[in-house]
C-alpha positions, 0 to 999 in steps of 0.5 A: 387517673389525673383530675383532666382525664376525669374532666375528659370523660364526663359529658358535662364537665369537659364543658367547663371553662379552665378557670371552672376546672381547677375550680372543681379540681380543689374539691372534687375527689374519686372513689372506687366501687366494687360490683354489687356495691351501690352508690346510692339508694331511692329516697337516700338523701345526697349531698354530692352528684356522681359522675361515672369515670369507670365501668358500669352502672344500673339504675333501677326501681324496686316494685311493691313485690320488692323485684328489680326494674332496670331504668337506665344502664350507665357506662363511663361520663355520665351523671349518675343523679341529676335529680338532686338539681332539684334538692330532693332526696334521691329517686332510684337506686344506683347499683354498680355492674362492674367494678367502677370509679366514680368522681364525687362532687360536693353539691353547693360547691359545684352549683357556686361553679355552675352559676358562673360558667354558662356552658358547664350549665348548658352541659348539664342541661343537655344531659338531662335532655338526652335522659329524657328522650331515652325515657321516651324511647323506653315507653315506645318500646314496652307498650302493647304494641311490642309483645314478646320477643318483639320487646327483648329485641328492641332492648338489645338493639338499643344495648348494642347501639349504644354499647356495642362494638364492631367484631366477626361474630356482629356486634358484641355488646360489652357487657354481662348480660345475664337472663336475669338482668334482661329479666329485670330490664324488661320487667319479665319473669326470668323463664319468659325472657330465657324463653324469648332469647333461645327464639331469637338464637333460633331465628339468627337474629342474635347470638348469646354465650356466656351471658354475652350478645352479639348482633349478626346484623343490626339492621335486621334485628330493628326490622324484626321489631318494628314489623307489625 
């Protein structure tokens, strides 16, 4: 992968003015993950942003009981730890999915850029705001007021929305989705989400082999959810 394909695939540095590009380009660099490795760790000091290029990544928080609570699941253009805007250590954890690529920038050298280059700031801005309206989308979903089944059917809707791809059997959405890790999403036990996934198997609502998901009908799926 060149330099420009990187800059392509980000959300943000496609924004970048040419002369902010080859700016970057003299001191960006890529680095290879493989699945389990993590890029970074909660409260680990960082001295570069990551950027996404390839594959697949969690963020996650681990509680007092040291169990996994999945954030944010992140595929290819997006900033990995906007956080460090703020010059604090990190705050969550970043554990790769799938084996991954990632371009690494130096912080100082990146805001000298950014402090030049409007747009490549207005970029970061709208990053972190599309972050922070899924957060909000996250909280409306594990209140009370989704329970059960309810609470797993509107986390696979979102995944499909926002990983899915049209196929015969539904929506397919791209990636291994073991009952462990929607466990860890949803902050349930494992037997409880195995549970809840073979009623909506049951009820047509969704289809699973092979920890792989797919949408019969997408809009069904959002009624069911969202009826009281």
């Amino acid at each position: 992968m060149t330099m420009g394909e990187a800059f392509e695939i980000s959300n943000i540095l496609r924004f970048a003015s040419p002369a902010s590009r080859a700016e970057i380009a003299s001191f960006a660099y890529m680095r290879r993950y493989e699945k389990g490795q993590h890029v970074f760790y909660d409260r680990e000091d960082l001295t570069c942003f990551y950027i996404l290029l390839e594959g697949m990544v969690s963020l996650y928080k681990l509680n007092t009981l040291g169990e996994k609570k999945v954030v944010f699941v992140y595929g290819p253009g997006n900033l990995l730890n906007e956080v460090l805007f703020e010059d604090i250590p990190a705050s969550i954890n970043c554990e790769v999915r799938e084996d991954s690529r990632v371009l690494v920038l130096p912080k100082d050298r990146l805001w000298h850029v950014m402090a030049r280059d409007g747009e490549l700031t207005k970029a970061a801005f709208n990053s972190m705001a599309i972050r922070i309206r899924r957060l909000y989308r996250q909280m409306k979903n594990t209140t009370n007021a989704l329970k059960g089944e309810k609470r797993l059917a509107a986390k696979l809707y979102m995944l499909a929305r926002d990983y899915g791809k049209e196929t015969e059997r539904g929506i397919s959405i791209e990636m291994q989705l073991s009952i462990t890790y929607l466990s860890e999403m949803l902050g349930s036990k494992r037997e409880t989400v195995s549970r809840q996934v073979k009623k909506l198997c049951d009820s047509g609502l969704i289809l699973m082999e092979k920890n792989h998901f797919w949408i019969p009908n997408l809009e069904n799926l959002s009624n069911y959810f969202k009826q009281p």
